[in-house]
C-alpha positions as CSV (number, residue, x, y, z in Angstrom):
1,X,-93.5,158.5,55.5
2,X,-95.3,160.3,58.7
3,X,-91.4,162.3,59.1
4,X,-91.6,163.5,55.1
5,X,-94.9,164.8,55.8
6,X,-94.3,166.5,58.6
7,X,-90.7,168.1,57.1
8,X,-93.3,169.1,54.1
9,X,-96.2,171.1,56.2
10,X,-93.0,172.8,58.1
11,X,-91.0,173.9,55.2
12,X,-94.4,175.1,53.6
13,X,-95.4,176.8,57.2
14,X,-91.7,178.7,56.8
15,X,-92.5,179.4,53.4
16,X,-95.7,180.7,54.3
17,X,-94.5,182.9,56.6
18,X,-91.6,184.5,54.9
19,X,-94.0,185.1,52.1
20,X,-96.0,187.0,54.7
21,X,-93.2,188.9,56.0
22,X,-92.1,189.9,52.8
23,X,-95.7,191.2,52.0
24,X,-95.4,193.1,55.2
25,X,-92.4,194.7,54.2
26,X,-93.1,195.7,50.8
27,X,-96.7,197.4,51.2
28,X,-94.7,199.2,54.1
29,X,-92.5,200.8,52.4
30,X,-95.0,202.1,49.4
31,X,-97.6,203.3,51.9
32,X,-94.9,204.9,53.6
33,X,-94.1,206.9,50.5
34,X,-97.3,208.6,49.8
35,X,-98.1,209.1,53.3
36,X,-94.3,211.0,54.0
37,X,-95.5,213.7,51.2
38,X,-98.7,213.8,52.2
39,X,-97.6,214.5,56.1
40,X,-94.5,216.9,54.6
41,X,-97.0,219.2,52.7
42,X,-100.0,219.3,55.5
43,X,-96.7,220.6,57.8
44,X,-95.9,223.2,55.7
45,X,-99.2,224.3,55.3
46,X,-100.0,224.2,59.3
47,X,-96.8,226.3,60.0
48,X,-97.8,228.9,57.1
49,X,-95.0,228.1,55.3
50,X,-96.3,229.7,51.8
51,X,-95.6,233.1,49.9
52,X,-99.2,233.1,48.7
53,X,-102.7,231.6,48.0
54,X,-101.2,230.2,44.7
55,X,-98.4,228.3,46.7
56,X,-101.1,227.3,49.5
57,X,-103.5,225.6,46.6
58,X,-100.7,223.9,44.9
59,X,-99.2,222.0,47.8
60,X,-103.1,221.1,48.8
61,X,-103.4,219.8,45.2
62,X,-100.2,217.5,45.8
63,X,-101.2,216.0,49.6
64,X,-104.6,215.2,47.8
65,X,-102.9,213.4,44.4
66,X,-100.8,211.5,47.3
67,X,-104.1,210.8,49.1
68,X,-105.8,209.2,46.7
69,X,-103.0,207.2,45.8
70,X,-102.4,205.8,49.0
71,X,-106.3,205.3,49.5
72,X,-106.5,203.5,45.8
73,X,-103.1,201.0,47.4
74,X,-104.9,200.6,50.7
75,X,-107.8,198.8,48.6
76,X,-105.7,197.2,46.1
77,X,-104.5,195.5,49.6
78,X,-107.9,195.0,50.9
79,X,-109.3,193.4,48.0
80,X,-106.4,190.9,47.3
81,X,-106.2,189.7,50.8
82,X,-110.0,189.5,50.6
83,X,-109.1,187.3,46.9
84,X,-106.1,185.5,49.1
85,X,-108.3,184.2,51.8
86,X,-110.9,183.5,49.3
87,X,-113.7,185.8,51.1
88,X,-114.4,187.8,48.0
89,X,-118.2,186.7,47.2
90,X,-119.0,187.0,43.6
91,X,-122.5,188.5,42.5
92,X,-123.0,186.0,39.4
93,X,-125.6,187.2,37.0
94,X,-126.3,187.3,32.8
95,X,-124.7,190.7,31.0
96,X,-123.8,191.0,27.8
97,X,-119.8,191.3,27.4
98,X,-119.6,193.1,24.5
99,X,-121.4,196.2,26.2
100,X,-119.5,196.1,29.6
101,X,-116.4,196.5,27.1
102,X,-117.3,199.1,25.1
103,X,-118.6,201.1,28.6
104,X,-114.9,200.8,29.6
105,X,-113.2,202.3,26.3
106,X,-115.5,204.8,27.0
107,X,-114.4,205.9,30.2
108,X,-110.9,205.9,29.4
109,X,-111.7,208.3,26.4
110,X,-110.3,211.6,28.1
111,X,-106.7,209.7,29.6
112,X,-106.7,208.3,26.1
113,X,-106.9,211.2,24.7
114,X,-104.6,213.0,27.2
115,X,-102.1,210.6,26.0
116,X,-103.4,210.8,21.9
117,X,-104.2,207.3,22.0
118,X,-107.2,205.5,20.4
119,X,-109.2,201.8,21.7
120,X,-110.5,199.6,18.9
121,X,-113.0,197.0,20.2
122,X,-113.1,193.8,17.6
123,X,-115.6,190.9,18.1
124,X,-116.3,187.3,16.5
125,X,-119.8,188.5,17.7
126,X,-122.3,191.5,18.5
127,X,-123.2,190.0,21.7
128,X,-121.8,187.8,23.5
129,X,-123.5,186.7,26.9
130,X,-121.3,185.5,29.8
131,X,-122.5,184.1,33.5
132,X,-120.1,186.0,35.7
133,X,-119.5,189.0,38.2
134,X,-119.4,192.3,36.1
135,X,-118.3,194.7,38.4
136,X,-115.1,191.9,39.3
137,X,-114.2,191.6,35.4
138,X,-114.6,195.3,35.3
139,X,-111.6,195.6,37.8
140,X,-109.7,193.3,35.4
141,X,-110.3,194.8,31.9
142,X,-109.5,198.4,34.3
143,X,-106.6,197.4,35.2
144,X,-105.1,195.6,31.7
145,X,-106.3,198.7,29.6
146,X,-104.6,201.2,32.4
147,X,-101.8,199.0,31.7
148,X,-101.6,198.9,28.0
149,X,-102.0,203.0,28.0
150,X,-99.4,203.6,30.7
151,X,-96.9,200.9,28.7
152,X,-97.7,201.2,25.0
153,X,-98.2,205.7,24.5
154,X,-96.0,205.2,22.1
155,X,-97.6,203.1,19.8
156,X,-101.0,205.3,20.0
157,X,-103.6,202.4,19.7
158,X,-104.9,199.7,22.2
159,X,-107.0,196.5,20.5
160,X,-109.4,194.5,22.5
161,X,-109.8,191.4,20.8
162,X,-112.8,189.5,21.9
163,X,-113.5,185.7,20.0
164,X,-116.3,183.3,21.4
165,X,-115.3,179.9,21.0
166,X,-117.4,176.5,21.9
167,X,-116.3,176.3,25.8
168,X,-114.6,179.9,26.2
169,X,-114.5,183.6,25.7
170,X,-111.3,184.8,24.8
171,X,-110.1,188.6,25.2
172,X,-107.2,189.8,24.3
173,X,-105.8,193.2,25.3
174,X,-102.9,194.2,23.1
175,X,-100.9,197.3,22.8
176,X,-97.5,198.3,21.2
177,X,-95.1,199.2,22.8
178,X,-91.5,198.1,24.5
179,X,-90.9,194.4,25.3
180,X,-91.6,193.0,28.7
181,X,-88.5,191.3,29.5
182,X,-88.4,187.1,29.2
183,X,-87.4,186.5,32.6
184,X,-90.3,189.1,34.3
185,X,-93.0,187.4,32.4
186,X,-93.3,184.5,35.2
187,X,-93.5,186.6,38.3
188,X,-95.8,189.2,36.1
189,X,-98.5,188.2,38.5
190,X,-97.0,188.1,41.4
191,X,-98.6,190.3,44.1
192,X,-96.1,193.6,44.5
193,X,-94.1,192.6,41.4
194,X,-93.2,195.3,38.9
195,X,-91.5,195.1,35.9
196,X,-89.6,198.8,37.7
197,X,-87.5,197.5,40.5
198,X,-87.1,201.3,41.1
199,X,-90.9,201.6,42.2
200,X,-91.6,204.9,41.0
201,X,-94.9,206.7,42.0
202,X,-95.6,207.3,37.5
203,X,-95.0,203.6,36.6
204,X,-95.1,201.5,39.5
205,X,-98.4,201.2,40.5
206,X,-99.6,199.3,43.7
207,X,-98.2,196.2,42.3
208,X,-101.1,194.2,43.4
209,X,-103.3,194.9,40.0
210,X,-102.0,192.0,38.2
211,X,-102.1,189.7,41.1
212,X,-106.1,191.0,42.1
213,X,-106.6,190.2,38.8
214,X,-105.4,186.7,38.0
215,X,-107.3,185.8,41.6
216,X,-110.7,187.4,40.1
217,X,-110.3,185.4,37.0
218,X,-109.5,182.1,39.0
219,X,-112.5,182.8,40.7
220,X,-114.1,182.8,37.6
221,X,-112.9,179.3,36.8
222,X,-110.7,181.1,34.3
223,X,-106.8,182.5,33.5
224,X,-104.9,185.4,32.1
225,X,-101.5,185.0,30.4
226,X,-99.6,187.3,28.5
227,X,-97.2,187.2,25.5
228,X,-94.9,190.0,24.7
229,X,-91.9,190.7,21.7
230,X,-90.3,194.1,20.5
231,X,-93.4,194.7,18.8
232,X,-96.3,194.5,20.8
233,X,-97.7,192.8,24.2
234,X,-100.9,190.9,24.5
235,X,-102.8,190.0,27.5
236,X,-105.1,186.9,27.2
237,X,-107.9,186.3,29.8
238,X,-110.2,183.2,29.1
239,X,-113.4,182.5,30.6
240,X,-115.6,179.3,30.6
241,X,-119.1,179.7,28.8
C-alpha cells in the first residue's frame, strides 16, 4: 500500500514537472516572437536605416504594436500563475451584473464596428445582483467577447444571454461562426492551447485567456463550458447566487 503511494506522488511529481517544462518552453518561444521584431526594428532605427520620417514613424508604430503584445502575454502569464498558485485575492462585493455587461458591449463598440459587427444583451431580468469580484469577471466576459469577435466576423452579431435561475446565473456568450473542432473542445482550456497550432500573432493570442479564465470562475465557485456545431459556438459560464 505505502509502495503504491509512493509510485503515485512520484509519477505525479514527473508529471508535474514536465507540465512545467513544457510551460517553460511554450511561453518562450511566443515571447521570443514579439520581442525578435521588436529588437529587429529598434536596430534599424539606431543604425538610421530609413529613407525618411514616414519610414522612421512606421517601423516605431510596429516595435510599439509588438510591445504591447508582449507586455499584454507577460501579464496573461503573471496573472495565471498568480490563479495557479492560488494567490489571486478576490475583492468580493454587491454589483449589479446586468450593468457590468452592458459597460463591456460598450467598450467593444469601436472594434465591433471596425469589424461591422453588432452585441445584443438579453436578460430573464433587469437587474440581477451577484456577490463576486467585478473587475475578475470583467477579465472573463473580455476575454469570451474578444473571442467571439475575432472567431465569428462573419456572422456579424454576438448574443449575451444572461438567465437567473434559483441557485445560479447563467451567461451565455454565443456567436456564429466556423465550428470548433470535437476533439479541441477538451483541451479548450488548457493554458497555451489554441485551436491554431500555427500560433499566429492575428489569431493566436497568448493562449492563457481561456485558462485565466476557467481559474477566475473556479475561484468563484463556478465553471465555463462551451458548445459548438457548424452553426454557431456558445460559451456558458455559471455562477452560484
Amino acid at each position: 500500500m505505502m509502495k503504491d503511494k509512493l509510485a503515485s506522488l512520484i509519477q505525479e511529481e514527473r508529471r508535474a514537472i514536465t507540465s512545467k517544462n513544457e510551460l517553460v518552453t511554450n511561453v518562450s518561444h511566443d515571447l521570443r516572437t514579439p520581442l525578435t521584431s521588436i529588437i529587429g526594428y529598434l536596430r534599424l532605427i539606431e543604425e538610421d536605416s530609413y529613407k525618411d520620417e514616414v519610414e522612421l514613424r512606421y517601423y516605431t508604430n510596429i516595435a510599439f504594436e509588438k510591445s504591447q503584445r508582449l507586455n499584454k502575454m507577460v501579464n496573461d502569464l503573471f496573472e495565471y500563475t498568480k490563479i495557479h498558485n492560488q494567490d489571486l485575492e478576490l475583492n468580493i462585493q454587491n454589483f449589479n451584473l446586468i450593468e457590468l455587461l452592458q459597460q463591456l458591449s460598450a467598450q467593444f463598440y469601436p472594434e465591433l464596428r471596425k469589424d461591422d459587427m453588432e452585441i445584443f444583451l438579453n436578460s430573464t431580468s433587469e437587474k440581477i445582483i451577484i456577490n463576486a469580484d467585478p473587475e475578475k469577471l470583467m477579465r472573463v466576459f473580455e476575454n469570451l467577447i474578444s473571442n467571439a469577435i475575432k472567431y465569428g466576423k462573419n456572422g456579424q452579431t454576438i448574443h449575451l444571454l444572461i438567465e437567473e435561475l434559483d441557485f445560479s446565473i447563467v451567461v451565455k456568450v454565443k456567436n456564429v461562426g466556423e465550428k470548433i473542432p470535437t476533439a479541441a473542445i477538451p483541451l479548450l482550456f488548457n493554458r497555451l492551447y489554441r485551436v491554431e497550432q500555427s500560433r499566429s500573432e492575428t489569431t493566436g493570442g497568448s493562449g492563457l485567456g481561456l485558462a485565466i479564465a476557467k481559474g477566475i470562475l473556479e475561484l468563484h465557485r463556478g465553471n465555463i463550458s462551451v458548445t459548438s456545431n457548424e452553426k454557431e459556438t456558445i460559451f456558458v459560464v455559471e455562477l452560484p447566487k
